[in-house]
C-alpha positions in Angstrom: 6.5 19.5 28.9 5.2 23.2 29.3 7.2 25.4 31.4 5.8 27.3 34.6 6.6 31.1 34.5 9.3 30.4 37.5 11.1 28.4 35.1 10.6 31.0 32.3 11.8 33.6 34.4 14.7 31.6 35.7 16.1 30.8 32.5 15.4 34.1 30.9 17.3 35.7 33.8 20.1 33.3 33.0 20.6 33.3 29.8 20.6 36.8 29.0 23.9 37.4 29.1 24.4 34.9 26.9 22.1 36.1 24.1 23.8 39.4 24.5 27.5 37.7 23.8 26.5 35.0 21.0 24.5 39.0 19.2 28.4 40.5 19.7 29.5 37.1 17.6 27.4 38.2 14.9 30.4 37.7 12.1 31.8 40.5 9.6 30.4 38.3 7.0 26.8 38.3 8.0 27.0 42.0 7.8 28.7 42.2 4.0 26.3 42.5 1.5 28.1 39.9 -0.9 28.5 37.1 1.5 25.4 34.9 0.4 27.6 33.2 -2.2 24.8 32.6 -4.5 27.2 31.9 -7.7 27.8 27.9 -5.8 24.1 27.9 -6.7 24.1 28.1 -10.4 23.6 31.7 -10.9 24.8 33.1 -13.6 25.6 36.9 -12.5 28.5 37.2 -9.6 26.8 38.0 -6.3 28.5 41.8 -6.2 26.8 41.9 -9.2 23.3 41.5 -8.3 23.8 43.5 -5.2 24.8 46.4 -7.2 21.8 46.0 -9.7 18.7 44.6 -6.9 20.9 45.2 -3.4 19.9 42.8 -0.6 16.8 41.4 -2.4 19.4 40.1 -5.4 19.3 37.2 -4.6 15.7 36.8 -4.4 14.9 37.5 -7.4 17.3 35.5 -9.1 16.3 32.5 -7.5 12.5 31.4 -7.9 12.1 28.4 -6.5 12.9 27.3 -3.4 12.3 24.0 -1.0 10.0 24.8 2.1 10.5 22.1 5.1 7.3 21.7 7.7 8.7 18.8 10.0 8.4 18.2 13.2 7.1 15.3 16.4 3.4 15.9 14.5 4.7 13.5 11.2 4.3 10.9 14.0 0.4 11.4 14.0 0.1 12.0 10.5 -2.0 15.1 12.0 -1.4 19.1 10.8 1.0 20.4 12.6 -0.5 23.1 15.5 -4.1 23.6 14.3 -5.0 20.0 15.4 -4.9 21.4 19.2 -5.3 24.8 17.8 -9.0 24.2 15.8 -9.5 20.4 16.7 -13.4 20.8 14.9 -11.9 22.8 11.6 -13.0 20.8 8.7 -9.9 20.1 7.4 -8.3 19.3 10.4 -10.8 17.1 12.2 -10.4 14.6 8.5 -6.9 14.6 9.2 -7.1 13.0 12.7 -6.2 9.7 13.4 -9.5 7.1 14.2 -11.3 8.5 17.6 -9.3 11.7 17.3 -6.3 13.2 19.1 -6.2 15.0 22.6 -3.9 17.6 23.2 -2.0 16.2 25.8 -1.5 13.0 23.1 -0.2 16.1 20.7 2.1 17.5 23.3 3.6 13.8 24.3 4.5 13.6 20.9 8.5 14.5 21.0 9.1 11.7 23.9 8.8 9.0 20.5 10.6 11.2 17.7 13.6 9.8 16.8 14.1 10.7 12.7 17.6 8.4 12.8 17.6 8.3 8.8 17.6 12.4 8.8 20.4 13.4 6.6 20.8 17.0 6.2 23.4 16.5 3.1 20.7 14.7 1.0 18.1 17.2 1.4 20.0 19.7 0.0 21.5 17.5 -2.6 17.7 16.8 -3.6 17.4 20.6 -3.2 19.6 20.8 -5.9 19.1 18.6 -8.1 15.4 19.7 -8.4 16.5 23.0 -9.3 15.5 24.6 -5.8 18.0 27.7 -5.2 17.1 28.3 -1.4 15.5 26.2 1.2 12.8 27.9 4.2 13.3 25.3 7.4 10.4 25.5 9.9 12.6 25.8 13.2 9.2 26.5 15.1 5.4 25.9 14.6 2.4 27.6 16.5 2.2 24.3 18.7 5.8 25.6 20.0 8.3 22.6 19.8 11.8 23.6 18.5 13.7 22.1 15.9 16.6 23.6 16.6 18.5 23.8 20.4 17.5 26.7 22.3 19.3 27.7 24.6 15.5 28.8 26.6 12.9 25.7 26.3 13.0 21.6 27.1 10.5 21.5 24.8 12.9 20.9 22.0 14.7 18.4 19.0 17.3 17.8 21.5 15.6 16.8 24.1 13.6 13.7 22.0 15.0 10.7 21.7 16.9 11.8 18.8 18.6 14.1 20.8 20.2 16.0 17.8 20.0 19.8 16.5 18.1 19.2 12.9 18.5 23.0 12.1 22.0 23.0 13.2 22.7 20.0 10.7 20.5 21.6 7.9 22.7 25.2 8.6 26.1 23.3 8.1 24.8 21.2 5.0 23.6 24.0 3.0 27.1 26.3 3.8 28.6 23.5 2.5 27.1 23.0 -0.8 26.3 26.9 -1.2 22.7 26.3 -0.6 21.3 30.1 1.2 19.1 28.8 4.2 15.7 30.4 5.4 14.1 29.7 8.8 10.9 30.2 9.5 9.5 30.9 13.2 6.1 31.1 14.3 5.6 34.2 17.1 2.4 32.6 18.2 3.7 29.5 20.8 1.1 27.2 22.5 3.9 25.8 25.1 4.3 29.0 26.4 2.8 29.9 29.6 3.5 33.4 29.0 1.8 33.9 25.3 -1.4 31.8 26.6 -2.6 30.5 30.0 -1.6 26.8 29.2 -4.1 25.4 32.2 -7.0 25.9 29.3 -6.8 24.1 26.2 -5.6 25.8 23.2 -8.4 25.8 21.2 -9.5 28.6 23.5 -7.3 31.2 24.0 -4.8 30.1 20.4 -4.8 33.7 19.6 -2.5 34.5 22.6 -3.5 37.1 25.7 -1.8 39.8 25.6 -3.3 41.5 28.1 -1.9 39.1 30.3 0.9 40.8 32.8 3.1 37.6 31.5 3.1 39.3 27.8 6.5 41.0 27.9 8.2 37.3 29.7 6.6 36.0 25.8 8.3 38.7 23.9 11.1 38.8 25.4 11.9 35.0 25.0 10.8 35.3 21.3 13.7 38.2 21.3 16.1 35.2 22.2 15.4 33.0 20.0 15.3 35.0 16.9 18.9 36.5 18.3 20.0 32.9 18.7 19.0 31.9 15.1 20.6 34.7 13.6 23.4 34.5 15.4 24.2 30.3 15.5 23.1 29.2 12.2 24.9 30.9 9.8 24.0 33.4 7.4 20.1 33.3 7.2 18.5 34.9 3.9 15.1 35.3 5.2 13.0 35.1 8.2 9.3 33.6 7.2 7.0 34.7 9.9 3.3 33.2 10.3 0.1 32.5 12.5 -0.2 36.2 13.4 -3.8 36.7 12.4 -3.9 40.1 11.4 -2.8 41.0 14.8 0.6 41.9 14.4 0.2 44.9 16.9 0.1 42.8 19.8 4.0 41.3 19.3 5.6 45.0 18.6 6.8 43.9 15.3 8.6 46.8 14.6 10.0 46.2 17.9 11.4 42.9 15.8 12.1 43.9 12.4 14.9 46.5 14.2 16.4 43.2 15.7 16.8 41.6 12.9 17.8 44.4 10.6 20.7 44.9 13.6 22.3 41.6 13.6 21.6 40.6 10.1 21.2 43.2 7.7 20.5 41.0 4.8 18.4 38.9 6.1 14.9 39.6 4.4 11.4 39.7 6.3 7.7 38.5 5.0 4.8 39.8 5.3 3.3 38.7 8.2 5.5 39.7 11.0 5.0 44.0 11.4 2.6 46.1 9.3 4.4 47.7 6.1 7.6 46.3 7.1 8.7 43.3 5.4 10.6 42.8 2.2 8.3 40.6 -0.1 4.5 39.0 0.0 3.6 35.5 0.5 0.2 34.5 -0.9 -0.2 30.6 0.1 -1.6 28.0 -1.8 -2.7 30.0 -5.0 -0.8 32.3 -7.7 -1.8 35.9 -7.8 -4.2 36.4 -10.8 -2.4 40.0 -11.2 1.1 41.4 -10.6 1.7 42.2 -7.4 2.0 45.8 -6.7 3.5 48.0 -3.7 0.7 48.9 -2.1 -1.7 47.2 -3.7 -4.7 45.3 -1.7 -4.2 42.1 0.0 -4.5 39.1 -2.7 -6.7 36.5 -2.7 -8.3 33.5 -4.4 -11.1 35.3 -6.2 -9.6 38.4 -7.4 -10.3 39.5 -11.2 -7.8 38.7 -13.4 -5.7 41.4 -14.3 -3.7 41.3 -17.0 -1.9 45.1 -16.9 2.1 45.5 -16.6 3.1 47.4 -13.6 6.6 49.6 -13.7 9.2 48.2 -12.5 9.4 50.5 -9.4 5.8 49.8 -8.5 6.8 45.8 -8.6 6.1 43.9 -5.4 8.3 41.2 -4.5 6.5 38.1 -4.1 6.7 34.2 -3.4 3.6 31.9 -3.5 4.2 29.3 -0.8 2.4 25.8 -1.4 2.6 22.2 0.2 3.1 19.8 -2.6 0.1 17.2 -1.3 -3.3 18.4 -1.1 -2.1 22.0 1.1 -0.6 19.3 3.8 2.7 21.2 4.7 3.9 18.2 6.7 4.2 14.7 6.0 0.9 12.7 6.0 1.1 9.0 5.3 -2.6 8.5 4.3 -2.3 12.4 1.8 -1.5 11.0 -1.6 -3.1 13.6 -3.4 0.4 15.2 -4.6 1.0 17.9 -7.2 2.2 16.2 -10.2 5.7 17.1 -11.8 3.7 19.0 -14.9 1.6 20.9 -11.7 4.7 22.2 -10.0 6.5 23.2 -13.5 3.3 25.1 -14.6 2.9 26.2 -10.9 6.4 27.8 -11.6 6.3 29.2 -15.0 2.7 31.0 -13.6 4.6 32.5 -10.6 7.8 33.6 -12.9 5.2 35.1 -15.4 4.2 37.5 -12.3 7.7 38.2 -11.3 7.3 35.8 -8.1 8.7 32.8 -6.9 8.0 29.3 -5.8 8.6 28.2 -2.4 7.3 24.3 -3.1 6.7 22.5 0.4 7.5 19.5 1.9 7.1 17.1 4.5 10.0 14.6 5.6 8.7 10.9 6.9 8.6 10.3 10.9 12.5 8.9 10.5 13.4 11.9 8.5 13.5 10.7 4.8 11.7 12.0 2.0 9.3 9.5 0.6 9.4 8.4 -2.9 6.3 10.1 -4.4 8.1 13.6 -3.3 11.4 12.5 -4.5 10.7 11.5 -8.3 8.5 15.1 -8.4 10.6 17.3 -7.4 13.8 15.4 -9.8 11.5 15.2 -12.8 10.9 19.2 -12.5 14.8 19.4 -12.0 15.2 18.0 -15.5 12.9 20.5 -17.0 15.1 23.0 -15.2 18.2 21.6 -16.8 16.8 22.2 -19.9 15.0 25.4 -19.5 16.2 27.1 -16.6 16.7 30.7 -18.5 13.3 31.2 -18.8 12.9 30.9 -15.3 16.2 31.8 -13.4 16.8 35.9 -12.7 13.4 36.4 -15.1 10.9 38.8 -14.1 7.5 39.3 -15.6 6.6 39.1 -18.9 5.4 41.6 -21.3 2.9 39.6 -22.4 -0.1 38.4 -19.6 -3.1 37.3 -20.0 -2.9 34.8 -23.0 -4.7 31.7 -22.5 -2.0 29.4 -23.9 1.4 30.7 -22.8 3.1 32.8 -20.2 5.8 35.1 -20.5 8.9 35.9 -18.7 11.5 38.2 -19.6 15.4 38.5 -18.6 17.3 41.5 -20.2 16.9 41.7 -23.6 14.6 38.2 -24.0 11.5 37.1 -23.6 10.5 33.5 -23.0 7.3 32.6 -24.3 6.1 29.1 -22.4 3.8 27.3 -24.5 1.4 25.5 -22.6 -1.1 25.0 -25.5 0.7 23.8 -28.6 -0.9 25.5 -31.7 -1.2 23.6 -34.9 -0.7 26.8 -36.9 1.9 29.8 -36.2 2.2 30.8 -32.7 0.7 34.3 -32.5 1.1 37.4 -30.3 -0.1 40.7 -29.4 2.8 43.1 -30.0 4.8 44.9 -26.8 6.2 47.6 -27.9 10.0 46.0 -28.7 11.3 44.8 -31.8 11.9 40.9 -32.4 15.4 40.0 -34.1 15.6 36.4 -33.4 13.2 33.9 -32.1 14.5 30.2 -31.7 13.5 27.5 -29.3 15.2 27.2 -26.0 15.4 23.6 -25.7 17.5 23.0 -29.1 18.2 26.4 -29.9 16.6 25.8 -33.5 15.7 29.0 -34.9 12.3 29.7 -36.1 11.4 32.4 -38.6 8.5 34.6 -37.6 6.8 38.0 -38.7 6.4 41.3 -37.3 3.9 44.0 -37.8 2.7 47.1 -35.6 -0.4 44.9 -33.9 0.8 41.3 -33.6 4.3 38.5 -33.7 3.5 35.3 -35.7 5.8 32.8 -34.9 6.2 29.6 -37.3 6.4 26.5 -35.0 7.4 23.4 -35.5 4.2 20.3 -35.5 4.8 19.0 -32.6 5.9 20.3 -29.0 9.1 19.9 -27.8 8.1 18.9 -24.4 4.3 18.1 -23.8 4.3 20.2 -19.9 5.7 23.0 -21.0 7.8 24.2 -24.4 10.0 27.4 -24.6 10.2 30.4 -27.4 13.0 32.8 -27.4 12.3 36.1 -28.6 15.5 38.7 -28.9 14.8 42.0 -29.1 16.8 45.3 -29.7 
């Protein structure tokens, strides 16, 4: 199913006067600042509000946790998505293949047999909800280049499976309906595409993309398509998650793309991994910073020093940790059952609040396009923590307090939750930040605890036994 450059340029030349007309439909809506309608989410503060007090990033930072969908024809194969034609001998992937392995034309044949006829777009987003996810990041296209959504400029595409049905289109009209804000994410590196790669050699060989190839701009300019045609036929879109660039972002002009976007969707935010210094938040995967993230500061990793200092709030880098629920599988893998366990993902969170980041918790749906049980009775047992404890987590930032061993702290105006991993059999006691404590009670009941105050410390008398064994919450007011 890849295209020749004839067929490239033929449709390219054809459809770009579409592209220019569905950009003019770009609606007065997508351009207001207070259309996101976050308050049919469970926020608490109107959405005027928060764009008054945080502008377009509001929202963000109200929300902290969110679902992120890796589906595609590869859930067939029970393979990882791209990097199985991409890095065939990678550790990882090679124990991931199937028994005597997978070629690549076997990878690419792959959409003739997807046909997800149990997909239902209105129970994702009710599971969404009820597991206390305020936003949802749909992969519309993965480095291996098959769509999930109907472009108007490739076959290789949902619509043309057997299926025959715009998933992203479905997921776009589901979300508006409950009030769910819908992220795509788009991968700029595309292994169908004769122009980003010569597609004659396997992809293992030239993944990386050539642009020195005179067939470079055909590339861009078809990524500048389909970026305008999901921002202009799928509703508002909060953010556009970017990926596979390999510290090569040079090579795709990204400022050439963050000026696109910022045209036909003002408010649609921008990761880090799209144009150098232009992007709206950070996205460390699979791990939680062991420091707050900082403008400027160095890229994070794994085996930085813990650090334990509290930045100003201007010097606060927006963040979100993105992480596959099974065993860093993004997509659904019938013989992964090494999931994240409810108490993982609400720890998981609480860590990420602590820091001022968010959650982005992904998934995988099954070949026919359910969610399998394993994922379902996770992600609804952390709802019910939510239920109960959603202040402490919910339009927090980071807490005064980091670096204790058995809590984390977040803190929303004039509160600060303390999460008590640990239980302690005496009084709970804390270093002192600088604000006077006038109340402290537990979230859960809202039984109030007495507690004692001096210049150096905050003891805390707690009742003997936890309120809830994963994770129990202390309220401290202050003046």
């Amino acid at each position: 199913m890849a295209m020749t450059r004839r067929s490239i340029l033929g449709g390219i030349t054809g459809a770009l006067a579409a592209s220019r007309l569905s950009a003019q439909k770009v609606t007065t809506q997508q351009q207001d600042p207070t259309f996101f309608g976050l308050t049919d989410t469970g926020f608490s503060t109107p959405t005027e509000t928060l764009q008054a007090q945080g502008g377009r990033t509001a929202w963000f930072q109200q929300a902290k946790f969110g679902m992120f969908i890796t589906w595609g024809p590869y859930s067939l194969a029970n393979v990882i998505p791209s990097w199985t034609i991409m890095d065939p001998n990678g550790g990882m992937i090679k124990a991931a293949m199937p028994p005597g392995g997978m070629t690549e034309e076997e990878y690419v044949a792959l959409p003739k047999r997807f046909n997800p006829e149990k997909f239902n777009a209105d129970e994702i987003v009710e599971l969404a909800r009820l597991s206390g996810q305020k936003y949802i990041t749909f992969v519309t296209k993965h480095h291996d280049g098959f769509c999930m959504f109907d472009s108007l400029y490739t076959n290789y595409k949902i619509t043309k499976t057997p299926y025959g049905k715009d998933v992203t289109k479905q997921l776009a009209d589901a979300c508006d309906k409950d009030g769910m804000p819908l992220a795509l994410y788009y991968s700029p590196p595309d292994m169908n595409h004769p122009a980003f790669r010569d597609t004659s050699k396997p992809a293992y060989t030239n993944w990386l993309g050539e642009p020195a190839r005179p067939e470079w701009p055909i590339y861009l300019e078809y990524m500048r398509l389909q970026l305008t045609e999901l921002l202009t036929r799928y509703g508002p879109i909060v953010t556009l998650w970017f990926d596979g660039i390999h510290q090569q972002p040079e090579k795709l002009d990204g400022r050439r793309f963050v000026k696109l976007i910022h045209e036909l969707s003002p408010n649609t935010l921008i990761n880090d991994r799209l144009a150098v210094g232009l992007y709206d938040f950070v996205t460390p995967e699979n791990f939680v910073p062991n420091r707050i993230p900082i403008k400027g500061g160095k890229q994070m990793t794994r085996k930085d020093p813990v650090d334990s200092s509290i930045p100003k709030p201007e010097d606060f880098q927006l963040w979100e940790s993105c992480m596959a629920i099974n065993n860093k599988n993004w997509s659904y893998n019938a013989n992964d059952h090494k999931f994240m366990s409810y108490q993982d993902i609400i720890r998981t969170l609480i860590e990420c609040a602590s820091k001022g980041g968010n959650l982005n918790l992904g998934i995988g749906p099954k070949p026919d396009g359910t969610i399998q049980v394993e994922l379902r009775e996770r992600l609804l047992a952390t709802g019910e923590w939510l239920r109960v404890n959603g202040d402490s987590i919910y339009g927090t930032t980071y807490g005064p307090i980091q670096g204790l061993k058995f809590a984390r702290t977040t803190s929303k105006e004039k509160k600060v939750y303390v999460h008590v991993l640990e239980w302690p059999s005496a009084a709970m006691v804390l270093p002192s930040f600088g604000k006077k404590i006038v109340y402290a009670s537990l979230l859960t009941n809202n039984q109030r605890l007495k507690f004692r105050q001096d210049g150096n410390s905050i003891s805390v008398d707690l009742p003997s036994q936890a309120p809830d064994p994963t994770a129990s919450v202390v309220v401290l007011e202050t003046t």
